[in-house]
C-alpha positions in Angstrom: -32.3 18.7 69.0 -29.2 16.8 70.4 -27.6 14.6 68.6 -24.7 11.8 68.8 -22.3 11.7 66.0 -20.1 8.2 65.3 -19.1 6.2 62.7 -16.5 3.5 61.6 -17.8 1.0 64.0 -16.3 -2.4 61.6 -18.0 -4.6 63.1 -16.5 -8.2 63.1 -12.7 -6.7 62.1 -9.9 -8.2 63.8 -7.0 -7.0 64.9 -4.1 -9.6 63.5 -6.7 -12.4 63.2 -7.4 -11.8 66.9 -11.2 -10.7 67.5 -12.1 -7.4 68.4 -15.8 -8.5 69.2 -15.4 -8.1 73.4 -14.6 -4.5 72.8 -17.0 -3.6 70.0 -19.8 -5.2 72.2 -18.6 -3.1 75.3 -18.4 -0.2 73.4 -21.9 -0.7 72.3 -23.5 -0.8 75.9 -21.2 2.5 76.5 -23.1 4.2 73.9 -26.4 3.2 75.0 -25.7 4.0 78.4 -24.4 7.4 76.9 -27.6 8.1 74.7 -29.5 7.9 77.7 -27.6 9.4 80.3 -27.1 12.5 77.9 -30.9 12.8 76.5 -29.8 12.4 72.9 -32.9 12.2 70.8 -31.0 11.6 67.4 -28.5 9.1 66.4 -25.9 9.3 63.2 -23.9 6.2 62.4 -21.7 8.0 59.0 -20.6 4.7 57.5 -18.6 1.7 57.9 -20.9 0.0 60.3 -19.2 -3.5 59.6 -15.4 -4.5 58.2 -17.0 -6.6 55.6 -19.7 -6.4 52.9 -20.7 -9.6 54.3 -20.4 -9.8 57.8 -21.0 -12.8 60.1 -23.8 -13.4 62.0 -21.8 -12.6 65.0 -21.8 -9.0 63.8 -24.6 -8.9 61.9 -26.7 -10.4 65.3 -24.2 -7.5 67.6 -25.6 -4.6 65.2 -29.3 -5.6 65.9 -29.6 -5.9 69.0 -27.8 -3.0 69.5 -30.4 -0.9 67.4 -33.0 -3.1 69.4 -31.6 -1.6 72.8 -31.0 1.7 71.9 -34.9 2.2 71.9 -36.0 -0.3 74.4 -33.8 1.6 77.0 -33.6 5.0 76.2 -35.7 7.6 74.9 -34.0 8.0 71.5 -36.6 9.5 68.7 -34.3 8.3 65.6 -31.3 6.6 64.3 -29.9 7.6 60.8 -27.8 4.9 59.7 -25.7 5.5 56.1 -23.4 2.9 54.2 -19.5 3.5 54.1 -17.1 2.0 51.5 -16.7 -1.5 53.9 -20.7 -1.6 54.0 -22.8 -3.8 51.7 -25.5 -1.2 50.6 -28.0 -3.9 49.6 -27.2 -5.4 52.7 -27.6 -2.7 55.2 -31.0 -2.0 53.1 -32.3 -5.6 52.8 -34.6 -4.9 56.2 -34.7 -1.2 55.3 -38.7 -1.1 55.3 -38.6 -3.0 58.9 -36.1 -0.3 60.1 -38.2 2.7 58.9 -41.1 1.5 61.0 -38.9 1.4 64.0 -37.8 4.6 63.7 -34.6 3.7 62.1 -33.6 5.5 58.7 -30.6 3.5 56.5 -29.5 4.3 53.4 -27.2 1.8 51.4 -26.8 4.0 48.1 -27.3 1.1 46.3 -28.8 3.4 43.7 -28.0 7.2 43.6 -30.5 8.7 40.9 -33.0 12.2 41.5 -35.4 9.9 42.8 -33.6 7.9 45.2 -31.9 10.5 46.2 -35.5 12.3 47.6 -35.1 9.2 49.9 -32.5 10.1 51.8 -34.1 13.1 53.1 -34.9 12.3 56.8 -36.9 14.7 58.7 -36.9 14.4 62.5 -39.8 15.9 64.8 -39.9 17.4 67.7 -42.2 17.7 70.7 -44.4 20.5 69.1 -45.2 18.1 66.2 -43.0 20.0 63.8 -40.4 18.6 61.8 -37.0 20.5 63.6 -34.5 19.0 61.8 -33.5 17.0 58.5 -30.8 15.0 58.1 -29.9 14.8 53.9 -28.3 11.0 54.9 -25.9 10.8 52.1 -23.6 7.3 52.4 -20.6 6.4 50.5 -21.0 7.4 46.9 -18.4 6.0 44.4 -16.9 7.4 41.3 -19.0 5.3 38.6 -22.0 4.7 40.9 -22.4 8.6 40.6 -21.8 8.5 36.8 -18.5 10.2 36.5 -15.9 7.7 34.5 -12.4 9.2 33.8 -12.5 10.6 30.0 -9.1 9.0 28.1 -8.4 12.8 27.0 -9.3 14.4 30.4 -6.3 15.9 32.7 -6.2 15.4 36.6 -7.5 19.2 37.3 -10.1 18.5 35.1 -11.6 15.4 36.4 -10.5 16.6 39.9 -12.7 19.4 39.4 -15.4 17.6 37.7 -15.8 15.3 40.5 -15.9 17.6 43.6 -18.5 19.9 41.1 -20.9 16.7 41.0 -20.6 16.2 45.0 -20.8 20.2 46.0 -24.3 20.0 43.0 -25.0 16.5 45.4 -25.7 18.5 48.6 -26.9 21.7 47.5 -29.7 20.2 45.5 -30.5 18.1 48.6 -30.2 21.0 50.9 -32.3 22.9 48.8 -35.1 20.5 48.7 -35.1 20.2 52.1 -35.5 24.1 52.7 -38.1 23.6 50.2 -40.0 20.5 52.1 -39.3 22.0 55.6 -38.5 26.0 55.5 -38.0 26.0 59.3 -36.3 23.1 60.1 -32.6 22.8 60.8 -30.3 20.8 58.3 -27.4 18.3 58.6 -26.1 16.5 56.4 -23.5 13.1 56.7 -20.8 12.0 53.8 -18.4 8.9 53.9 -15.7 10.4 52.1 -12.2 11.9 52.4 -12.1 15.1 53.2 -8.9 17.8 54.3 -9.1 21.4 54.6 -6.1 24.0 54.1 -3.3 23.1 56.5 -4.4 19.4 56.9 -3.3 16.4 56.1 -3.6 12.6 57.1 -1.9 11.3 59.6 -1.1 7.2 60.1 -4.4 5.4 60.7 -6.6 7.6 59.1 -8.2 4.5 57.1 -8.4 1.1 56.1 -8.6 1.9 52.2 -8.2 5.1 50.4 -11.4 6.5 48.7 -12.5 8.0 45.1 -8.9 7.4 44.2 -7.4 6.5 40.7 -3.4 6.3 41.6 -1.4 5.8 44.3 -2.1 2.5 46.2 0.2 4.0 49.3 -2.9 6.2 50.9 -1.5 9.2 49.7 -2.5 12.9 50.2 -3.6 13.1 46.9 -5.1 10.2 46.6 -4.7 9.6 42.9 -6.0 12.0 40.2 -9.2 12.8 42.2 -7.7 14.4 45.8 -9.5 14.8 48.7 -12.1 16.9 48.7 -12.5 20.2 50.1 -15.0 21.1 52.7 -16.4 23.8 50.9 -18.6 21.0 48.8 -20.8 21.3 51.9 -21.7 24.9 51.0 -23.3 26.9 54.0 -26.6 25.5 54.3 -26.0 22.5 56.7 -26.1 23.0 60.5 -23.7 20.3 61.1 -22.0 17.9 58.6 -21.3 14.1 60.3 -18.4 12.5 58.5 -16.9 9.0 58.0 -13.8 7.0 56.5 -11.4 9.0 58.6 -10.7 7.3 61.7 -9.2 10.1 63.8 -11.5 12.7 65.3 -11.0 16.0 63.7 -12.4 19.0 62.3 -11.3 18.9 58.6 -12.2 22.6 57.8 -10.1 25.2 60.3 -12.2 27.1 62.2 -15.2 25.7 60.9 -17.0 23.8 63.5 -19.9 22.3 61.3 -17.7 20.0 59.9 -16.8 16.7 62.0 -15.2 13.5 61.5 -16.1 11.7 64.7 -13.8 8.5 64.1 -13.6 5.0 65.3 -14.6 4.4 68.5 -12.7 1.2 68.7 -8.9 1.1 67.8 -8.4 -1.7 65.0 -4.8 -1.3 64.1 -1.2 -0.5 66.3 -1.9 3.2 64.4 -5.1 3.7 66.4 -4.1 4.0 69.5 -4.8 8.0 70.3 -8.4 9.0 72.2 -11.2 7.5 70.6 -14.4 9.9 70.7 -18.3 10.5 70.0 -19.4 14.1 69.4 -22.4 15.7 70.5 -23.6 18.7 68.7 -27.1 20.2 70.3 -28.8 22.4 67.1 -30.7 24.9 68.7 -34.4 26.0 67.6 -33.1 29.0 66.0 -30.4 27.2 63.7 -26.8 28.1 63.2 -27.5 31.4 61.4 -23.7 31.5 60.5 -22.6 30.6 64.2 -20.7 27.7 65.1 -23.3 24.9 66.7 -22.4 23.5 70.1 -20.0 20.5 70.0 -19.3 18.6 72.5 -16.1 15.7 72.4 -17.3 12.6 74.7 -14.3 10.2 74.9 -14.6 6.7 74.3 -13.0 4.6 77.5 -10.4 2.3 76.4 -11.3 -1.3 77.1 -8.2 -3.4 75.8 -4.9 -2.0 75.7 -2.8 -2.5 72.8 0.9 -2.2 73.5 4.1 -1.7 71.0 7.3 -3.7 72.2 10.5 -2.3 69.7 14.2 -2.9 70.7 16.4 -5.9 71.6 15.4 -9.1 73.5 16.5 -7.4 77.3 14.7 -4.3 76.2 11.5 -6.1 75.1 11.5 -7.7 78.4 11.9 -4.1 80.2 9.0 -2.4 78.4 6.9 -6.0 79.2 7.2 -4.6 82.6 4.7 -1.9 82.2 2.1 -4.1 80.5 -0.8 -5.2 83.0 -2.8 -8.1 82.8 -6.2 -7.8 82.5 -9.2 -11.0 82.6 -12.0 -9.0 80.8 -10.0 -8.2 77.7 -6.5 -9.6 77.7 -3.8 -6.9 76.1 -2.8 -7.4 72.8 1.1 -6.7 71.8 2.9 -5.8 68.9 6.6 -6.8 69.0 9.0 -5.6 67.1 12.5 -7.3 67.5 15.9 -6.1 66.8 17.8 -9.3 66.6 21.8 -8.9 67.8 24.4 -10.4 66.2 24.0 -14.4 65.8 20.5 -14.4 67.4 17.8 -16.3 65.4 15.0 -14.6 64.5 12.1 -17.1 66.8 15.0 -16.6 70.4 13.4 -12.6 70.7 9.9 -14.0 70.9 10.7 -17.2 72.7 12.0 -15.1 75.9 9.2 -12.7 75.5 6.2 -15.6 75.5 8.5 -17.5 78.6 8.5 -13.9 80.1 4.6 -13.4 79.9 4.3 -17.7 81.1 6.0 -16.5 84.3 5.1 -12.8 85.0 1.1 -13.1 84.6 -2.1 -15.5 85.5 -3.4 -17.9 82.3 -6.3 -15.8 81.8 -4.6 -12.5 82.3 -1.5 -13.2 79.7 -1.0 -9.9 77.2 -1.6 -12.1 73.5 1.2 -10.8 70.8 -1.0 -10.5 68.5 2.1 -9.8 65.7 5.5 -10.6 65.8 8.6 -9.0 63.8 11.9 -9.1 64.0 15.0 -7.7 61.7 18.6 -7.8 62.2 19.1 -4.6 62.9 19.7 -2.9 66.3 17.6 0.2 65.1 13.9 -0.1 66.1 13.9 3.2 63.4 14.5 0.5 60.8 11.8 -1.7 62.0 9.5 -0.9 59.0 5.1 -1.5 58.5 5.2 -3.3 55.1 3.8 -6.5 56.5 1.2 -8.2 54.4 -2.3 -8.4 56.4 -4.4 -11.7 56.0 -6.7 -11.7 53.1 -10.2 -11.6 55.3 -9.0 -7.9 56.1 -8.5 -6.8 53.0 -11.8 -5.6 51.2 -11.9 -6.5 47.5 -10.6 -3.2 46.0 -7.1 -3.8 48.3 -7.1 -6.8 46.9 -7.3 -5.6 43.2 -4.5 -3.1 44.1 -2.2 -5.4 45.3 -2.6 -8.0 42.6 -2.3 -5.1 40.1 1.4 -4.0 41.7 2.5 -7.7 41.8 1.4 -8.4 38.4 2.7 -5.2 36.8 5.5 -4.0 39.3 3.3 -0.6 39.6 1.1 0.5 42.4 -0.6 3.2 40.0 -3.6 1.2 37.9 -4.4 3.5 34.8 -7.6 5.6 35.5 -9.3 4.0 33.0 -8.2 0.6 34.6 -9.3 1.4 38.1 -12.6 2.7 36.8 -13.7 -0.2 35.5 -13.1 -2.6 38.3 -15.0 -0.3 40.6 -18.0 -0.5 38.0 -17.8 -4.2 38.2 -17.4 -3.9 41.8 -20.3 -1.3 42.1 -22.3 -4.1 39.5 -21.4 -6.6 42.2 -23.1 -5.2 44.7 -25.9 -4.1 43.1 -27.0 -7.2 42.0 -26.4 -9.1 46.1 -29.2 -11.0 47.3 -28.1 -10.6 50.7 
């Protein structure tokens, strides 16, 4: 059974207030064109299939037909489809019985009890008629949506350890009822959630928003009281385990090739600009048994180019040299300006924009899509505290922020950021979209 592994599509983001439809669209035909061209029979988006809980209709309408064309021009059996943190899950399950029928399996996780959980189980068969694998679709699960508040008396080991003990219960229950269902069928299972093995740790760009966190605000390692979990809460059942949230592709667990973040596919931010990939991972008829399953890295081709300007006006104007125009997808720039002594702050971009007038066609023009400049000849100075515009931030940034302006702190209290993320859970819950 071969099947294609991505996630972290966010749909209808943009990049500085600048669209990154053109490129999520392209990307889209890409991957049909690679579902068929590789004979993949299953396909596993892990979460974060728009920005927004309530996406336009110009994403909402780019995710459809997609699904729509994946099985009109290729011979795709199923598409498992799972909520992430950015993802509506009454949304994503509002056409959920419409889906199933076309061979599309979503789960939102807009509820998370015994019973609901029996519905993520998604078995897949092959040409003998026999179910050959099951995929346990488990989507973004928070904190208080899986019943686990912080207790006022409880330590950070304690609820740490509370909190991975509930997800590593989570997956071997659902592994187990899977064995139970279909003895001879291979298992994966997907998660939208931050995971780092022994000797790893994030790196810029690995998210939008930190996850299951009740502390730091900075998208630290720890991540609050909680921590990222380790990938031993997948036990040794699963096959293959297809992760989301992180946006870089990576193995979280060293030497343990079951366990994939695949990434985003298209770069969203100036600290995304490293090889976007897909995985392929084919699960033979005999099953893992303890080996490694194959896995296979399929790089996404880069259809905008994003560039970073840093240094003084003449040296802005050098490095402008090496940008290319382009009349598909015109480059975005970053520019960061080092302004010299007595230069205002607008002359740095003014020679840059009169630069780009004169150097390249109208519909070719690189776009700065964010400007910045500092009086300071240092480009190390040059620092990333910008505020982004409010339709990019998701409502738990928001809260964050508000909290540290208000209170001069980025840490909330446990008990504090608990209880927004109930009301925010409650939120959702009770959408009509």
């Amino acid at each position: 059974m071969r099947v294609l592994h991505t996630s972290d599509w966010h749909l209808g983001v943009k990049m500085k207030r600048r669209s990154c439809h053109e490129e999520q669209a392209a990307f889209l035909d890409w991957l049909i064109e690679q579902i068929g061209r590789l004979e993949v029979q299953v396909l596993v988006v892990a979460g974060d299939i728009f920005h927004r809980a309530s996406p336009s209709n110009r994403a909402r309408k780019m995710y459809y037909q997609f699904l729509a064309d994946v099985f009109r021009k290729t011979d795709l059996q199923k598409a498992v489809v799972v909520a992430g943190n950015h993802d509506s899950p009454s949304g994503l399950e509002a056409p959920r019985s419409l889906l199933n029928a076309l061979d599309i399996h979503v789960v939102g996780g807009r509820t998370v009890g015994e019973e609901e959980r029996l519905e993520w189980l998604c078995p897949i068969e092959g040409q003998s008629g026999d179910v050959e694998l099951v995929v346990c679709a488990v989507p973004y699960i928070s904190e208080a949506r899986i019943g686990l508040g912080h207790h006022l008396e409880e330590g950070e080991t304690d609820l740490q350890k509370r909190f991975h003990d509930a997800f590593r219960q989570l997956y071997a229950e659902l592994a187990d009822e899977a064995r139970r269902r279909w003895p001879d069928a291979r298992l994966l299972a997907t998660g939208h959630l931050t995971c780092y093995g022994a000797g790893k740790a994030p790196e810029p760009g690995d998210y939008h928003t930190a996850l299951h966190r009740s502390g730091p605000a900075d998208g630290s390692y720890t991540i609050g009281t909680i921590g990222a979990f380790p990938p031993d809460i997948f036990g040794d059942a699963f096959d293959y385990v297809a992760l989301g949230h992180i946006h870089r592709c990576f193995p979280p667990a060293t030497g343990d090739r079951r366990i994939w973040y695949s990434g985003t596919p298209v770069p969203t931010t100036r600290k995304e600009l490293s090889t976007r990939r897909v995985i392929i991972t084919d699960l033979d008829e005999e099953g893992s048994n303890g080996q490694k399953p194959s896995v296979e890295l399929v790089e996404v081709p880069r259809w905008r180019h994003i560039h970073c300007l840093a240094g003084t006006s003449d040296e802005l104007l050098e490095q402008l040299d090496e940008v290319e125009g382009d009349g598909d997808f015109r480059p975005y720039l970053f520019v960061d300006a080092a302004l010299g002594e007595g230069e205002e702050s607008t002359e740095p971009r003014d020679r840059v924009e009169e630069a780009i007038e004169e150097r390249f066609e109208t519909g070719e023009a690189p776009v700065i899509v964010e400007y910045r400049a500092k009086k300071t000849t240092s480009v190390d100075e040059l620092g990333d505290d910008d505020l982004p515009p409010l339709e990019e931030l998701n409502p738990m940034e928001v809260f964050l922020r508000l909290y540290e302006a208000q209170y001069q702190s980025c840490e909330p209290p446990p008990a504090v950021l608990a209880s927004f993320q109930t009301v925010l859970d409650e939120f959702h819950d009770g959408e009509e979209t």
